[in-house]
PQR file of N, CA, C, O and H, with PARSE charges and radii, in Angstrom:
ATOM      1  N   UNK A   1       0.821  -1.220   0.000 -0.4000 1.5000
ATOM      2  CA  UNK A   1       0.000   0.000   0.000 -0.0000 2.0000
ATOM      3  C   UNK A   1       0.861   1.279   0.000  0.5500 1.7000
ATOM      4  O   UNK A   1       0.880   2.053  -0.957 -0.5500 1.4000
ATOM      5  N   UNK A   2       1.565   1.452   1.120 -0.4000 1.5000
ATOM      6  CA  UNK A   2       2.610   2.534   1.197 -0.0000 2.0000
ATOM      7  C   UNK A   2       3.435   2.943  -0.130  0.5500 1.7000
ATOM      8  O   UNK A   2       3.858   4.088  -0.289 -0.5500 1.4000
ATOM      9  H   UNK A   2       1.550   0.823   1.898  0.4000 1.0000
ATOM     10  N   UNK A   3       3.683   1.591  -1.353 -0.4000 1.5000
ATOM     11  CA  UNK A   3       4.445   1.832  -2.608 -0.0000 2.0000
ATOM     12  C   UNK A   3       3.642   2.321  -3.332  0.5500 1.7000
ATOM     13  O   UNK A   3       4.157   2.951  -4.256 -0.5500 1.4000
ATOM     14  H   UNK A   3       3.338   0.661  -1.224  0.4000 1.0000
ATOM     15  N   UNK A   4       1.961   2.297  -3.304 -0.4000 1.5000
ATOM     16  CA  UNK A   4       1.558   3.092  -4.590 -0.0000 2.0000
ATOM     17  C   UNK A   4       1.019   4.135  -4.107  0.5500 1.7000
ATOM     18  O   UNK A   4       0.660   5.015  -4.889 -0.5500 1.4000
ATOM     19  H   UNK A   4       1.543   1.785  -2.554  0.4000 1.0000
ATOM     20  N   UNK A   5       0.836   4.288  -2.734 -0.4000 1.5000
ATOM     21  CA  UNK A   5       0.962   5.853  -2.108 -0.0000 2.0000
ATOM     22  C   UNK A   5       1.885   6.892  -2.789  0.5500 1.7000
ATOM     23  O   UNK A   5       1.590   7.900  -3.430 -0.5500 1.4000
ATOM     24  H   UNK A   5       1.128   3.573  -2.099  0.4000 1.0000
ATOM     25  N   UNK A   6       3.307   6.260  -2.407 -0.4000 1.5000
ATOM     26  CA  UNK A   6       4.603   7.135  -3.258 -0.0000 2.0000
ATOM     27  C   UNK A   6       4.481   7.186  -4.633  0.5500 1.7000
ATOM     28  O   UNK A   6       4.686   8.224  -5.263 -0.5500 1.4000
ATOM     29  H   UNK A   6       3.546   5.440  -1.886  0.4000 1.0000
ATOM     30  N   UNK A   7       4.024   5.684  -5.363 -0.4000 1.5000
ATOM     31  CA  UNK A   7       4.654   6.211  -6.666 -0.0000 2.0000
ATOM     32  C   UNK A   7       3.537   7.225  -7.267  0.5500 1.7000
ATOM     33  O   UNK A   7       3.805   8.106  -8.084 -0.5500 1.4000
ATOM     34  H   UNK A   7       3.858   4.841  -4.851  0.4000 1.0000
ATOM     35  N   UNK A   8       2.264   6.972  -6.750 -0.4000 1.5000
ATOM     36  CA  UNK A   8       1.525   8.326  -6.864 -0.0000 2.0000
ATOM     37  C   UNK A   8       1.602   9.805  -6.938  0.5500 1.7000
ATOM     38  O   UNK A   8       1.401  10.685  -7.775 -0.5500 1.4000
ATOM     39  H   UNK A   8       2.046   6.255  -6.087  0.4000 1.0000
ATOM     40  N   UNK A   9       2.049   9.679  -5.478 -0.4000 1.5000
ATOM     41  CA  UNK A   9       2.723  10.939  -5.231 -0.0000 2.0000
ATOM     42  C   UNK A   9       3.915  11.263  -6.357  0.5500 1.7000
ATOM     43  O   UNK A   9       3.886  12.321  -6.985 -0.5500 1.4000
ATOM     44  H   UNK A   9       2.212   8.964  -4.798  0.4000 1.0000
ATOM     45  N   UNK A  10       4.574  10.640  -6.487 -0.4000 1.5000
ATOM     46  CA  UNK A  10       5.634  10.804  -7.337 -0.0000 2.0000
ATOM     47  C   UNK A  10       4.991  11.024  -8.522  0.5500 1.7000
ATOM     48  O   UNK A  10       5.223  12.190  -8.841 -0.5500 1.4000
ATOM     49  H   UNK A  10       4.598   9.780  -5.977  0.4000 1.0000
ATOM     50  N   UNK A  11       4.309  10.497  -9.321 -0.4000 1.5000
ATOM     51  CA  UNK A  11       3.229  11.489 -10.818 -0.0000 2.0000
ATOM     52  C   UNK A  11       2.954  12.287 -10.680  0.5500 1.7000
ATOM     53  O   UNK A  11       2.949  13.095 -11.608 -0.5500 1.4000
ATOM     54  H   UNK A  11       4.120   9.549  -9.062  0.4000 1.0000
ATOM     55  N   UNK A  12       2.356  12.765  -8.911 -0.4000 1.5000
ATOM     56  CA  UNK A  12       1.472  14.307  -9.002 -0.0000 2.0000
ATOM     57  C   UNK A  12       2.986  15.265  -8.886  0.5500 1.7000
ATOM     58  O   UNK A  12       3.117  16.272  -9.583 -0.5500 1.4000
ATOM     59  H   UNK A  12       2.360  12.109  -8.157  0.4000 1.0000
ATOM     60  N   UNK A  13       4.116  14.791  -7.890 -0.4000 1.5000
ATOM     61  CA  UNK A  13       4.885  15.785  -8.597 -0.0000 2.0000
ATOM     62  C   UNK A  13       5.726  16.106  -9.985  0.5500 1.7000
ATOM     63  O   UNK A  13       6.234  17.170 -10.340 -0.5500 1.4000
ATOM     64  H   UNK A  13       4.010  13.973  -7.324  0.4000 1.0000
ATOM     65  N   UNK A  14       5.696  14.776 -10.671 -0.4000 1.5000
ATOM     66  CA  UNK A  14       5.933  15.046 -11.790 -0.0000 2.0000
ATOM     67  C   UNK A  14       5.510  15.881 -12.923  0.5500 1.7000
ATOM     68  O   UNK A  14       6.105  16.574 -13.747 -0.5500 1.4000
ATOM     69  H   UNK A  14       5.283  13.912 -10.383  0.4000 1.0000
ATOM     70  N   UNK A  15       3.897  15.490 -12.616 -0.4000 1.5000
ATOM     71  CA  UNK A  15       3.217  16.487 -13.295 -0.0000 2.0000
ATOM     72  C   UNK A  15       3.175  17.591 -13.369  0.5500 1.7000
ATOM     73  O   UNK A  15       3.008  18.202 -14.425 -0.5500 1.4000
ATOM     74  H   UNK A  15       3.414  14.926 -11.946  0.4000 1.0000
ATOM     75  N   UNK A  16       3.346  18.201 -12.029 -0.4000 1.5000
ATOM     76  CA  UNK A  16       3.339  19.316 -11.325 -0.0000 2.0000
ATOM     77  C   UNK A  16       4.215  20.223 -11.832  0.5500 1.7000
ATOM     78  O   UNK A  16       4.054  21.437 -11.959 -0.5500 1.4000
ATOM     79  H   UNK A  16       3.482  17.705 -11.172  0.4000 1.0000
ATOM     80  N   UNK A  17       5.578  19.245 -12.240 -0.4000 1.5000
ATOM     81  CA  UNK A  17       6.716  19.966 -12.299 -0.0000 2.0000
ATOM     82  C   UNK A  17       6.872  20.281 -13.897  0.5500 1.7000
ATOM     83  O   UNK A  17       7.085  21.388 -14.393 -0.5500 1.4000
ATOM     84  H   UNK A  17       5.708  18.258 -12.137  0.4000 1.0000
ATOM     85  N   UNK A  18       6.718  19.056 -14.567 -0.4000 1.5000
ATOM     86  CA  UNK A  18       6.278  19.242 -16.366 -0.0000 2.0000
ATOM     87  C   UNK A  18       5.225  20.574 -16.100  0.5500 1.7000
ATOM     88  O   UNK A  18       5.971  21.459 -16.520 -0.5500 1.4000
ATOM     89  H   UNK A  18       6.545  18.157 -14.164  0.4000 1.0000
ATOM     90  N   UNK A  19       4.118  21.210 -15.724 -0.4000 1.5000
ATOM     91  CA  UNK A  19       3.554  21.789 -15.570 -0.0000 2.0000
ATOM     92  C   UNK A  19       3.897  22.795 -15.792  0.5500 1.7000
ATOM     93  O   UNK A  19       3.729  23.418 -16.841 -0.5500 1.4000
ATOM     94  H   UNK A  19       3.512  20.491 -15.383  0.4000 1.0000
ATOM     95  N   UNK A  20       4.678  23.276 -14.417 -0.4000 1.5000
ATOM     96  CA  UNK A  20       5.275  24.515 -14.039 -0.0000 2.0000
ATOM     97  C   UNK A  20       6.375  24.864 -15.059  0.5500 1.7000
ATOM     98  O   UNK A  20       6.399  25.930 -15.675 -0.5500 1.4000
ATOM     99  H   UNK A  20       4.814  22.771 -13.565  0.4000 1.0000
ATOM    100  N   UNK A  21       7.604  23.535 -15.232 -0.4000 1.5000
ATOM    101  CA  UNK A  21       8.206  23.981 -16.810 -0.0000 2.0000
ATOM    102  C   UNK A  21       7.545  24.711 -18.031  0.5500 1.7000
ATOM    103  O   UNK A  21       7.780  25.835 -18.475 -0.5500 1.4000
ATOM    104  H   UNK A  21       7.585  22.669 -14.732  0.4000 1.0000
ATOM    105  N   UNK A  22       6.900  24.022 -18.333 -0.4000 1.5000
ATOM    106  CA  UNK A  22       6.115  24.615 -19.347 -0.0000 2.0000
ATOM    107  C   UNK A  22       4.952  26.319 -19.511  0.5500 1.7000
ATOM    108  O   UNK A  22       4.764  27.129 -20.419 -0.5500 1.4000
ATOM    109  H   UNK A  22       6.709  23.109 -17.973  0.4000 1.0000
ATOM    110  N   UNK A  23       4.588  26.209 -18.506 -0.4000 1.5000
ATOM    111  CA  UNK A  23       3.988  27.395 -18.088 -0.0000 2.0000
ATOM    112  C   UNK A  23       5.280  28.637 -18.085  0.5500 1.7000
ATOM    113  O   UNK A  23       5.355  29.607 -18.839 -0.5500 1.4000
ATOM    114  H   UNK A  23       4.740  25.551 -17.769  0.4000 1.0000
ATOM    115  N   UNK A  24       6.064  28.311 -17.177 -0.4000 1.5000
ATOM    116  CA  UNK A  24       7.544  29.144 -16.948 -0.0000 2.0000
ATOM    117  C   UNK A  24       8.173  29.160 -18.118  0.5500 1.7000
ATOM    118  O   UNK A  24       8.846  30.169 -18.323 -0.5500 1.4000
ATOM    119  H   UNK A  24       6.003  27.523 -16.565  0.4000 1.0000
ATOM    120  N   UNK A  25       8.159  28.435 -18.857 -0.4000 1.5000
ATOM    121  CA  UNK A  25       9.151  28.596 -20.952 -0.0000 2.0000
ATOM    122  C   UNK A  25       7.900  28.959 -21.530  0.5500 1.7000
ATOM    123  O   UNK A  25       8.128  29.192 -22.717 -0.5500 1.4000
ATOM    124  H   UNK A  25       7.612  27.615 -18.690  0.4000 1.0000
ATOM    125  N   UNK A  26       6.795  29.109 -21.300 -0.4000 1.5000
ATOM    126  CA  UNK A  26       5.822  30.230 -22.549 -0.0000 2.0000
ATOM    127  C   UNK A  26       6.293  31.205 -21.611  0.5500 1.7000
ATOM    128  O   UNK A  26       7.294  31.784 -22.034 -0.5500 1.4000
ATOM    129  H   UNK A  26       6.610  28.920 -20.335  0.4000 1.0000
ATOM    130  N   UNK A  27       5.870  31.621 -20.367 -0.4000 1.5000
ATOM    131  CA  UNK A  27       6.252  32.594 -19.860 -0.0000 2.0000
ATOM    132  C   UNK A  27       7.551  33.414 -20.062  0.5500 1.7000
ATOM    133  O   UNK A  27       7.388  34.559 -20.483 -0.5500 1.4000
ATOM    134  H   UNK A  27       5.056  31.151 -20.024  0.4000 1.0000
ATOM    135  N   UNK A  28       8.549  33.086 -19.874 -0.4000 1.5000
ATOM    136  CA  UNK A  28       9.846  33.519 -20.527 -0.0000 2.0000
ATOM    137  C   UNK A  28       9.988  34.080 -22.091  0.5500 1.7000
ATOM    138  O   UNK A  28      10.313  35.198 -22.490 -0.5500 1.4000
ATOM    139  H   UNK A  28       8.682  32.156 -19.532  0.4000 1.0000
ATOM    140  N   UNK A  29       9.595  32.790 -22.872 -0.4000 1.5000
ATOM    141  CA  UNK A  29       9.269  33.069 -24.006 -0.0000 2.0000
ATOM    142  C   UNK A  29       8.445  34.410 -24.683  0.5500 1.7000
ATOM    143  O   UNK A  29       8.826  35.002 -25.693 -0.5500 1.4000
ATOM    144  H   UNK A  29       9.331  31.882 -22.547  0.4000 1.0000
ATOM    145  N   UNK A  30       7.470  34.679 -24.044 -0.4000 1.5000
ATOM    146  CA  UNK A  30       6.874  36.002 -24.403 -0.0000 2.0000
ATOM    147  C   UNK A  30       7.452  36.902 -24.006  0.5500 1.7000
ATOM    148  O   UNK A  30       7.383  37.949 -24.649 -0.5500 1.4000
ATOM    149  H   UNK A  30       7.161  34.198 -23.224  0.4000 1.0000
ATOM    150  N   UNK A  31       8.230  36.844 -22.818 -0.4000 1.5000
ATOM    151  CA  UNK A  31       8.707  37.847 -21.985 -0.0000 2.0000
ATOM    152  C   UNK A  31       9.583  38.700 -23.412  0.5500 1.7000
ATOM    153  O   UNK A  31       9.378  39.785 -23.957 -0.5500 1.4000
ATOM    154  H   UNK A  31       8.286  35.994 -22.296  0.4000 1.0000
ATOM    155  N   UNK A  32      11.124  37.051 -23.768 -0.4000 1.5000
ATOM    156  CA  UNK A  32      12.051  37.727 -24.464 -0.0000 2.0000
ATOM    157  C   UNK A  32      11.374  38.072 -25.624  0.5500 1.7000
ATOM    158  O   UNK A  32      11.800  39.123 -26.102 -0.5500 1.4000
ATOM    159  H   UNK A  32      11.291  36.170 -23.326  0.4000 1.0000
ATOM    160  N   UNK A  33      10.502  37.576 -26.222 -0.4000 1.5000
ATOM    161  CA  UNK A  33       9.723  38.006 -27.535 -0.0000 2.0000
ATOM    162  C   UNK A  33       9.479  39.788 -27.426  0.5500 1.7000
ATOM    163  O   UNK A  33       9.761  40.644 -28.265 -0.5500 1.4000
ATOM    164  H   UNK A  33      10.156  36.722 -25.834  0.4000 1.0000
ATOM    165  N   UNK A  34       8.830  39.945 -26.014 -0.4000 1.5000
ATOM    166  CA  UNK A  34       8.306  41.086 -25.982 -0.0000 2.0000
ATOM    167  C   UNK A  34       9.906  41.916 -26.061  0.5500 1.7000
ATOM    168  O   UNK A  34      10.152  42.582 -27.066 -0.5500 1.4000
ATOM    169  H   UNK A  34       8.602  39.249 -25.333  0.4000 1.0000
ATOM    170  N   UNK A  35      10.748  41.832 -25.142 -0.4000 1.5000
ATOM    171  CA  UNK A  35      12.294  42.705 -24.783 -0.0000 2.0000
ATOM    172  C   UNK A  35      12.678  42.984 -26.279  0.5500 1.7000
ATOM    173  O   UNK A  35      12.947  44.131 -26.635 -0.5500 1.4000
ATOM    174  H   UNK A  35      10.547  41.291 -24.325  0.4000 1.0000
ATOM    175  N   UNK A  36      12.703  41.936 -27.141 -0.4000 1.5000
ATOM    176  CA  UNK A  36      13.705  41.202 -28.219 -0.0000 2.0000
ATOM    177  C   UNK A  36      12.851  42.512 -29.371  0.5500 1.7000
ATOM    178  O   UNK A  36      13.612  43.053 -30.174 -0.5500 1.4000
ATOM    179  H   UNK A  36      12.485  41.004 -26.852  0.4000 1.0000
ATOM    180  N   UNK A  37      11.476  42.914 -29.395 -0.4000 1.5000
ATOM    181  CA  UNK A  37      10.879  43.736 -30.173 -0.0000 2.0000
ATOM    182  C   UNK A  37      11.232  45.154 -29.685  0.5500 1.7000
ATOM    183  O   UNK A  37      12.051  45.715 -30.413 -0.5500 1.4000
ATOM    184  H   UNK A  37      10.858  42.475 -28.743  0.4000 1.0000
ATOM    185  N   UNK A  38      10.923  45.671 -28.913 -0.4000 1.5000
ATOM    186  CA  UNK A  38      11.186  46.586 -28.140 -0.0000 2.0000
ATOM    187  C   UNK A  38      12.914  47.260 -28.509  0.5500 1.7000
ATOM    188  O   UNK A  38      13.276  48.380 -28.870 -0.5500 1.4000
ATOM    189  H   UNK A  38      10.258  45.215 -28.322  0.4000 1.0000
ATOM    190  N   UNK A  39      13.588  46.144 -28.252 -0.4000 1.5000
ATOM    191  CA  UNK A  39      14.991  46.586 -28.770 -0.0000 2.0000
ATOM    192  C   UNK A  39      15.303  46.965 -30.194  0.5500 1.7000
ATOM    193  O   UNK A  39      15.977  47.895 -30.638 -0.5500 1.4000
ATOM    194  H   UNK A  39      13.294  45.234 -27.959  0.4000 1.0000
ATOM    195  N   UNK A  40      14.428  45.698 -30.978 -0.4000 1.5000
ATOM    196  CA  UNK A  40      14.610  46.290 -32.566 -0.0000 2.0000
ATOM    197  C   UNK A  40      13.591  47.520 -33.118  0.5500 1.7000
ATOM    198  O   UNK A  40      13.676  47.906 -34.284 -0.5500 1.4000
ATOM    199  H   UNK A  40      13.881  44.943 -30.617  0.4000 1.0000
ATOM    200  N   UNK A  41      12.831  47.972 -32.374 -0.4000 1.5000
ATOM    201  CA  UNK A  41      11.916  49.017 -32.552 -0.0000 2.0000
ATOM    202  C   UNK A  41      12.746  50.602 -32.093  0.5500 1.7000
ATOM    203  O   UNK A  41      12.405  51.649 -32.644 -0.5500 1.4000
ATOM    204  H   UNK A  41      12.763  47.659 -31.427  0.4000 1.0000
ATOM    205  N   UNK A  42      13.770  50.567 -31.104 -0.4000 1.5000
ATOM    206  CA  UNK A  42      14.544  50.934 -30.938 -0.0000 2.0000
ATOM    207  C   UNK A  42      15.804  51.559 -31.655  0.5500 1.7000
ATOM    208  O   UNK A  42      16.292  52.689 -31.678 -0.5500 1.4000
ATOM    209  H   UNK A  42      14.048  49.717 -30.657  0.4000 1.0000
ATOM    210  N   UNK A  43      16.157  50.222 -32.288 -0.4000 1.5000
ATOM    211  CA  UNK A  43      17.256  50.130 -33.121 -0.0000 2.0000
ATOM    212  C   UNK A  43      16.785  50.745 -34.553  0.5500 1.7000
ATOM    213  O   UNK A  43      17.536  51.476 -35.198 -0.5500 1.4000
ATOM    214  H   UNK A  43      15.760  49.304 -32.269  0.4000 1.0000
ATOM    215  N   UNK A  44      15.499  50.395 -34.990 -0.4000 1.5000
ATOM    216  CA  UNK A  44      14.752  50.974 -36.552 -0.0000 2.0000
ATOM    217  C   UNK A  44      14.776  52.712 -36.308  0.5500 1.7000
ATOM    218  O   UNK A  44      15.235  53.507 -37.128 -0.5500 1.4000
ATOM    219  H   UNK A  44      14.888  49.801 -34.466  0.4000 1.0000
ATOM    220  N   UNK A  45      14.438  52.916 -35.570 -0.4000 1.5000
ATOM    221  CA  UNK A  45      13.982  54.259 -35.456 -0.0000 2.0000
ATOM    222  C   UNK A  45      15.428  55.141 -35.098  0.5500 1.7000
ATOM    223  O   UNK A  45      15.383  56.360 -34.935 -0.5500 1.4000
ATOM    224  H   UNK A  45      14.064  52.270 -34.904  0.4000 1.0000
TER
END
């Protein structure tokens, strides 16, 4: 009982963590998208 307690647990943090990766790299991702325009809008003008 106690082993599929853990390995349970162990998916929900896996998931958790694939999750949060992913959320955090779009997040980033727009971030530099947004910086990365901003600079060449900069640079045009």
């Amino acid at each position: 009982m106690p082993y599929s307690g853990n390995s349970s647990l162990a998916r929900v943090v896996r998931v958790s963590a694939v999750s949060l990766g992913l959320v955090y790299g779009a997040v980033m991702a727009s971030y530099y998208k947004g910086s990365a325009k901003k600079a060449s809008e900069k640079s045009a003008h």
